[in-house]
N, C-alpha and C positions, 0 to 999 in steps of 0.2 A: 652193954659191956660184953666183950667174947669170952671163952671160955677156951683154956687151953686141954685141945685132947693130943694122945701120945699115939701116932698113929702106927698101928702093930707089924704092917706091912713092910717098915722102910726100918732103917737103924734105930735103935734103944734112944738117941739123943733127938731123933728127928718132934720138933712139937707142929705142931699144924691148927692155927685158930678155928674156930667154928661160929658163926653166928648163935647169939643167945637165944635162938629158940633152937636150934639143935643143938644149943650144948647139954640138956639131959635126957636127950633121947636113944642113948644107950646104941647098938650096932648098927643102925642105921646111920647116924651124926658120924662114926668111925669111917664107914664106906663113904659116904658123900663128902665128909674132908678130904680123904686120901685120895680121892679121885679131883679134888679140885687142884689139890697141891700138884699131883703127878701129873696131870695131864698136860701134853707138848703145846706149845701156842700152834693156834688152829692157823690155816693155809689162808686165811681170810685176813686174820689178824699181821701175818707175814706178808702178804701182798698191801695191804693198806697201809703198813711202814714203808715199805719200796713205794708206793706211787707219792706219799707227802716226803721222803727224802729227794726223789728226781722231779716229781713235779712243783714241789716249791721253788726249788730255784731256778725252774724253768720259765714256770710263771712271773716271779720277781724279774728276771732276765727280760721277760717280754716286754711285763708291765713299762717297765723303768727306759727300755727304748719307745716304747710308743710314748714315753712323754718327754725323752728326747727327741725323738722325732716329729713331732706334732705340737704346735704352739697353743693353749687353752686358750690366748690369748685372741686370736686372730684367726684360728678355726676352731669356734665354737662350737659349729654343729657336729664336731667328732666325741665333743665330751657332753656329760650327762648335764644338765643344769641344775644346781642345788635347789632342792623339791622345798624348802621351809625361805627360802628370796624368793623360789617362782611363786608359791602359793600368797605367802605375807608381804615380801617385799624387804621383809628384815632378815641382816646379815647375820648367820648361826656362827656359832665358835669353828666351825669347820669350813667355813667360806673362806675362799681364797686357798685351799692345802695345795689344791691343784695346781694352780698357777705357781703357789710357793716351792713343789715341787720340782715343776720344770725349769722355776729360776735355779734349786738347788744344785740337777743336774748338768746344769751347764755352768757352776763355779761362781752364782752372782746371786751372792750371800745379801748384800744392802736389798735387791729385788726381791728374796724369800721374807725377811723380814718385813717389807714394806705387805705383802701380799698376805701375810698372819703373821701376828707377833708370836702367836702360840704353837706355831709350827715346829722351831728348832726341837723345844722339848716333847712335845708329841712325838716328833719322829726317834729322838735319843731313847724313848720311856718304851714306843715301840717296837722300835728295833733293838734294844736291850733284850727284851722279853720273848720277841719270838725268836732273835737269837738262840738265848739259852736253851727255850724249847726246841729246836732244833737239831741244839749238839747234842743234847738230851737223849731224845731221838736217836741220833747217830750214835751216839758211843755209850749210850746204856747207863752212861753214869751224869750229874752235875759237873757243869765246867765255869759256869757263870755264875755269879753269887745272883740270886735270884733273894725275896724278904719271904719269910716264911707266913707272916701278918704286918700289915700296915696298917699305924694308928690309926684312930677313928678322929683324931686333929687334923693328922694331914688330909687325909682323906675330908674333910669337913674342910681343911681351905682352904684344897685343891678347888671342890667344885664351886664355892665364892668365889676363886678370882676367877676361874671360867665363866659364871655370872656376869658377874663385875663386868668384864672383858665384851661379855653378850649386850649388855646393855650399853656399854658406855661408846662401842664402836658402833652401835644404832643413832645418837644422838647426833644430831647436824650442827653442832657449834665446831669451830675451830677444831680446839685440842684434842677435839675426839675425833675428829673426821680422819685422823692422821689414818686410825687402825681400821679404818673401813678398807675392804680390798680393793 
């Protein structure tokens, strides 16, 4: 638990936290709070928000035409091959994003679903999230509703149908084969 010190330096109203082990250590915990509060974000700290504001969406930009550009399909050796099909031979919840990917950007929404079922909302759940974090980022303030804690139900099952999904699109009968990529 912090401990609130008043630090003598700045206005009568100003409180400044201190971690519970300097909060009773008397002029010392004063000087290292007020130095912590006052001090300007460092030149490192300002250049590494510029490089993730222009380089993320340079990168997305790039990412997203090399997989308009490039079919996972029919040039395979441009893309990585999923290391848990190469190793085992069995399809992970992640098999197929690729592919469902490049269906997605080219408008052939029945191809992304055939290619993972579990794609659509990965990507929504995704790109929600680093959304936010992003404007976040950019504008210093929350623009997105973002959860501050998610159940420990959902959460619990969320990763069963991911299970569920793991196994059952492994199985070689009919109705399962559908979800295999």
């Amino acid at each position: 638990m912090s401990t609130n010190i008043i630090n003598k330096d700045a206005s009568p109203k100003t409180v400044v936290s201190a971690p519970p082990a300097l909060a009773d250590c008397g002029p010392e915990a004063d000087k290292l709070a007020s130095e912590r509060s006052s001090a300007p974000p460092s030149a490192a700290r300002k250049s590494g928000r510029l490089f993730v504001l222009i380089g993320a969406p340079v990168l997305a930009a790039i990412g997203l035409f090399y997989i308009y550009a490039f079919n996972p399909v029919t040039q395979k050796i441009l893309f990585f091959p999923c290391p848990v099909y190469f190793y085992t031979g069995l399809y992970c919840p992640g098999c197929g994003n690729t592919r469902a990917l490049h269906a997605l950007v080219h408008f052939d929404f029945a191809g992304m679903l055939d290619y993972n079922l579990l794609f659509p909302f990965l990507f929504i759940i995704l790109g929600w999230l680093l959304t936010g974090e992003y404007l976040n980022l950019l504008l210093g303030r929350r623009v997105l509703w973002l959860p501050k804690q998610v159940h420990p139900v959902i959460i619990a099952l969320s990763c069963l149908a991911v299970a569920a999904f793991t196994i059952l699109r492994n199985v070689p009968v009919f109705p399962f084969t559908i979800l295999a990529p």
